[in-house]
TORDOVO-480224 format. One record per residue (C-alpha): residue number from 1; residue in one letter; chain; x, y, z. Coordinates in steps of 0.5 Angstrom, whole numbers, plus 500, padded with zeros to 3 digits. Each point is the difference from the previous one (the first is absolute). Layout:
n NUM | res a | chain A | px X | py Y | pz Z
...
This chain:
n 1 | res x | chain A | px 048 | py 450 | pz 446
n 2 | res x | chain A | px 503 | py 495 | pz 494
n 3 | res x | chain A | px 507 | py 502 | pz 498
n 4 | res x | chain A | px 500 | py 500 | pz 492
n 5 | res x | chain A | px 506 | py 497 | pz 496
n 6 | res x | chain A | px 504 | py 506 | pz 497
n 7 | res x | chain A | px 505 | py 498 | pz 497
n 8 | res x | chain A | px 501 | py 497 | pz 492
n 9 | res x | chain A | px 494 | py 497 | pz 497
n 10 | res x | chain A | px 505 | py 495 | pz 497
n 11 | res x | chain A | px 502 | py 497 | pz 506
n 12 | res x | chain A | px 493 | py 498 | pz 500
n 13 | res x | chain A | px 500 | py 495 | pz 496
n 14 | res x | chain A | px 507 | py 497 | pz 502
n 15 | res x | chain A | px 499 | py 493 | pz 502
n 16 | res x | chain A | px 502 | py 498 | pz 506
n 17 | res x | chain A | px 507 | py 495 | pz 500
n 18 | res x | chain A | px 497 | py 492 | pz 499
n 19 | res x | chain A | px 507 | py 496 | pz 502
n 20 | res x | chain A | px 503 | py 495 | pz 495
n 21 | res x | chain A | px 498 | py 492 | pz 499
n 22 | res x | chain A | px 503 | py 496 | pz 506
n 23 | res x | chain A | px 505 | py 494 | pz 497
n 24 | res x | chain A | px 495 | py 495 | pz 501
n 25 | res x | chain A | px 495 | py 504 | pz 497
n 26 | res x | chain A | px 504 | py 500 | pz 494
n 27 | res x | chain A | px 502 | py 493 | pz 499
n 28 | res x | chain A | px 492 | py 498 | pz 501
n 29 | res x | chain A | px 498 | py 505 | pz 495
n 30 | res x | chain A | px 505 | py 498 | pz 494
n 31 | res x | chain A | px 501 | py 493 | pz 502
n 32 | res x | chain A | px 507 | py 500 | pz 501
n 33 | res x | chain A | px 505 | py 497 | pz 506
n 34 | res x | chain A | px 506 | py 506 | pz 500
n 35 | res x | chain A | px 500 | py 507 | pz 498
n 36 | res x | chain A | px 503 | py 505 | pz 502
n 37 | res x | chain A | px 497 | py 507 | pz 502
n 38 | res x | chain A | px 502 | py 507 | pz 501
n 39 | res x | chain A | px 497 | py 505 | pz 505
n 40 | res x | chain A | px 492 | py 504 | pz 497
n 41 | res x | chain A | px 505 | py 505 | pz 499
n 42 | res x | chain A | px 506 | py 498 | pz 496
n 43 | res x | chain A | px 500 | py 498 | pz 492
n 44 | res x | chain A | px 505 | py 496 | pz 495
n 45 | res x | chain A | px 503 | py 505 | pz 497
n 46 | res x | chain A | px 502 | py 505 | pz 506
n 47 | res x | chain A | px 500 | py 507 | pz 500
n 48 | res x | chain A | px 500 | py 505 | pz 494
n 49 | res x | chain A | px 506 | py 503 | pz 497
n 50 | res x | chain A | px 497 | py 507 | pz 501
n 51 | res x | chain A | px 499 | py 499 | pz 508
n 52 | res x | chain A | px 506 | py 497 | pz 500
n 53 | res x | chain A | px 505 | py 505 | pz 497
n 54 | res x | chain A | px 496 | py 505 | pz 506
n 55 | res x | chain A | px 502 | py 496 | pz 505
n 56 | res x | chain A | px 507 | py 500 | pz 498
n 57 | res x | chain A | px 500 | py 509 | pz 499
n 58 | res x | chain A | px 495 | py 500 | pz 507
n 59 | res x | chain A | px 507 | py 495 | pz 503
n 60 | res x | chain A | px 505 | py 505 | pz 497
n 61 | res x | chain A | px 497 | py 506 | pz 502
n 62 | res x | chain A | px 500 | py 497 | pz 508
n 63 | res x | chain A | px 508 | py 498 | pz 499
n 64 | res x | chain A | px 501 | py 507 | pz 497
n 65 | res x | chain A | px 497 | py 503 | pz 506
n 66 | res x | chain A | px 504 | py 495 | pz 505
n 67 | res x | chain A | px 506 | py 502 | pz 497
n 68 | res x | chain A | px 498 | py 508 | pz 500
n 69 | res x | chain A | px 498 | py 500 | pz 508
n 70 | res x | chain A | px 506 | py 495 | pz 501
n 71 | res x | chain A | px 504 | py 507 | pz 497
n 72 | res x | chain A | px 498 | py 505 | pz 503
Protein backbone atom coordinates (compact mmCIF):
# COMPACT_ATOMS: atom_id res chain seq x y z
CA UNK A 1 0.00 0.00 0.00
CA UNK A 2 1.59 3.50 -1.07
CA UNK A 3 1.20 6.29 1.19
CA UNK A 4 -0.33 9.73 -0.55
CA UNK A 5 0.80 13.05 0.41
CA UNK A 6 -2.07 14.81 2.11
CA UNK A 7 -0.96 18.00 2.96
CA UNK A 8 -1.02 21.38 1.02
CA UNK A 9 -0.78 21.22 -2.73
CA UNK A 10 1.47 24.15 -2.66
CA UNK A 11 4.06 22.62 -0.64
CA UNK A 12 4.37 20.47 -3.78
CA UNK A 13 6.11 22.84 -5.50
CA UNK A 14 8.45 24.24 -2.79
CA UNK A 15 12.07 23.97 -4.12
CA UNK A 16 14.35 22.26 -1.87
CA UNK A 17 16.95 24.68 0.13
CA UNK A 18 20.61 25.13 -2.63
CA UNK A 19 23.09 26.76 -0.46
CA UNK A 20 25.09 29.75 -1.20
CA UNK A 21 28.14 30.30 -3.28
CA UNK A 22 31.48 29.67 -1.51
CA UNK A 23 33.87 32.76 -1.20
CA UNK A 24 36.12 31.04 -3.70
CA UNK A 25 33.26 30.47 -6.11
CA UNK A 26 32.47 33.91 -6.00
CA UNK A 27 35.76 35.74 -6.49
CA UNK A 28 36.39 33.32 -9.74
CA UNK A 29 33.06 33.71 -11.13
CA UNK A 30 33.40 37.90 -10.89
CA UNK A 31 37.24 38.02 -10.96
CA UNK A 32 37.73 39.73 -7.87
CA UNK A 33 40.57 39.05 -5.21
CA UNK A 34 38.10 40.54 -1.58
CA UNK A 35 34.82 40.48 -1.10
CA UNK A 36 32.79 40.28 1.67
CA UNK A 37 30.04 37.72 1.85
CA UNK A 38 26.97 37.44 4.19
CA UNK A 39 25.23 34.34 5.20
CA UNK A 40 22.34 32.67 1.96
CA UNK A 41 19.91 34.13 4.11
CA UNK A 42 20.99 37.75 5.09
CA UNK A 43 20.40 41.02 3.11
CA UNK A 44 21.80 44.62 3.03
CA UNK A 45 19.28 46.24 4.06
CA UNK A 46 18.38 44.31 7.39
CA UNK A 47 14.90 43.60 8.47
CA UNK A 48 11.72 45.42 7.76
CA UNK A 49 10.22 48.12 9.75
CA UNK A 50 6.89 46.21 10.32
CA UNK A 51 8.70 43.22 11.58
CA UNK A 52 10.75 44.97 13.57
CA UNK A 53 7.90 47.01 15.52
CA UNK A 54 6.30 43.28 16.07
CA UNK A 55 9.47 42.17 17.76
CA UNK A 56 9.33 44.99 19.88
CA UNK A 57 5.22 44.69 21.01
CA UNK A 58 5.99 40.36 21.43
CA UNK A 59 9.35 41.53 23.77
CA UNK A 60 7.14 44.06 25.71
CA UNK A 61 4.15 41.84 26.00
CA UNK A 62 7.04 39.16 27.72
CA UNK A 63 8.43 41.63 30.37
CA UNK A 64 4.92 42.69 31.11
CA UNK A 65 4.02 39.27 31.71
CA UNK A 66 7.42 38.76 33.91
CA UNK A 67 6.57 41.57 35.98
CA UNK A 68 2.70 40.27 36.35
CA UNK A 69 3.88 36.69 37.76
CA UNK A 70 6.97 38.43 39.23
CA UNK A 71 3.78 40.28 41.67
CA UNK A 72 1.66 37.71 42.36
Amino acid sequence: MSEKWIGRSALENIKPYSPGKSVSSVEKELGLSEIYKMASNENAIGPSKKLLQQLMKSFYQCIFTQMVIANF
